[in-house]
C-alpha positions as CSV (number, residue, x, y, z in Angstrom):
1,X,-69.8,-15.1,2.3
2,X,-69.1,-11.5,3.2
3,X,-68.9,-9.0,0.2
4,X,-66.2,-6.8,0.2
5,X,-67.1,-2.8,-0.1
6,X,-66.9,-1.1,-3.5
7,X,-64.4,1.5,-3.4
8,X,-62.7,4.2,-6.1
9,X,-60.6,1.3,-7.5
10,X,-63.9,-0.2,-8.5
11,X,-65.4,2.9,-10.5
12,X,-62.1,3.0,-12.9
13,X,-62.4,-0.6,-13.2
14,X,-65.6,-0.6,-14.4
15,X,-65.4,2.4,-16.5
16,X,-61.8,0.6,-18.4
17,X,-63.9,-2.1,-18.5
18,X,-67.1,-0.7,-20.1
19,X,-64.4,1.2,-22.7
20,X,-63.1,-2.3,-23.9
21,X,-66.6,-3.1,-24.3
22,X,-66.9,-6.1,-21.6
23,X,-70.0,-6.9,-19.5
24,X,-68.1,-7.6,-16.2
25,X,-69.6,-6.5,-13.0
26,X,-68.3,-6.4,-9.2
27,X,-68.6,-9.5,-7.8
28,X,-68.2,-11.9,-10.8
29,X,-65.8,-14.3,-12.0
30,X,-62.6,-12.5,-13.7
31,X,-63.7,-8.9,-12.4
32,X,-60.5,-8.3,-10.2
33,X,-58.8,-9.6,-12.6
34,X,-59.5,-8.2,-15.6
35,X,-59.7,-5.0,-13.8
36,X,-56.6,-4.8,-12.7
37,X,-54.9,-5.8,-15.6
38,X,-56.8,-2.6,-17.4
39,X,-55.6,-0.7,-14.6
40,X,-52.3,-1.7,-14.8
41,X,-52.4,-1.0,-18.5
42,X,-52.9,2.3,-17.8
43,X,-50.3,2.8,-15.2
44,X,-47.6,1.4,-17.6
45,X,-48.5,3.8,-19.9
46,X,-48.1,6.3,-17.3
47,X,-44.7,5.1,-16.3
48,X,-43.3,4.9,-19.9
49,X,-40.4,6.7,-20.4
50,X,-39.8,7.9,-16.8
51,X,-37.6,5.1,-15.8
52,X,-39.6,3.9,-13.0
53,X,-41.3,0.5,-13.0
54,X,-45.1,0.4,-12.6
55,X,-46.4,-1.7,-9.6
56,X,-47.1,-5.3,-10.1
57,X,-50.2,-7.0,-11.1
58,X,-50.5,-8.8,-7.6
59,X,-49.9,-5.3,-6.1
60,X,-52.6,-4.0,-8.3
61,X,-55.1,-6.4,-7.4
62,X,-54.7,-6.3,-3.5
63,X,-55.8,-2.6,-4.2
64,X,-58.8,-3.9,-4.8
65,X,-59.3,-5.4,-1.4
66,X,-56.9,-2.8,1.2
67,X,-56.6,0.7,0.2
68,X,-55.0,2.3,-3.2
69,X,-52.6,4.6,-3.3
70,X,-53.5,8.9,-3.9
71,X,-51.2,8.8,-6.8
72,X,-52.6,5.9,-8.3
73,X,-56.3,7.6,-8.4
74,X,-54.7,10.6,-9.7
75,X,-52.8,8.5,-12.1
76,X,-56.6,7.0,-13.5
77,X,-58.4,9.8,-13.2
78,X,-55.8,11.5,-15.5
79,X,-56.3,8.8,-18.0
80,X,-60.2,8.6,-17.7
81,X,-59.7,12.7,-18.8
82,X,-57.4,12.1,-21.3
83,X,-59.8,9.8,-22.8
84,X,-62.8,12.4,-22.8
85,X,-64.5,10.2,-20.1
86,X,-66.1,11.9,-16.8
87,X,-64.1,10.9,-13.9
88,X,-66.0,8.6,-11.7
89,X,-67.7,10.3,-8.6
């Protein structure tokens, strides 16, 4: 089985998932999953109030395997700040 290759989608993932105080690592069960729903937490807070619709779950979670979007990383990076975390490097 081929591993896919960690990317910049992977280093919010983790740190949203060390900040809810989870043990999940790249490459086990739930990972992707539970990533991208944090991820997709934060984006919906993002999109509040602006009258666009965040990106689905299933889009979230394909971000993980093909490439993510500039404004998303901007979008986590922000939130990662706002939170007094260091952005991933």
């Amino acid at each position: 089985m081929t591993r896919r290759k960690l990317t910049k989608i992977d280093e919010f993932a983790q740190a949203f998932i060390n900040q809810n105080g989870c043990s999940i690592s790249p490459g086990e069960y739930e990972y992707v999953s539970t990533g991208a729903t944090l991820i997709r937490q934060h984006l919906e807070n993002f999109f509040q109030g602006t009258g666009a619709q965040p990106p689905e779950l299933k889009t979230v979670k394909n971000w993980f395997y093909s490439d993510c979007p500039d404004w998303a990383i901007a979008v986590l990076s922000r939130a990662l700040i706002s939170r007094n975390e260091e952005t991933p490097q």
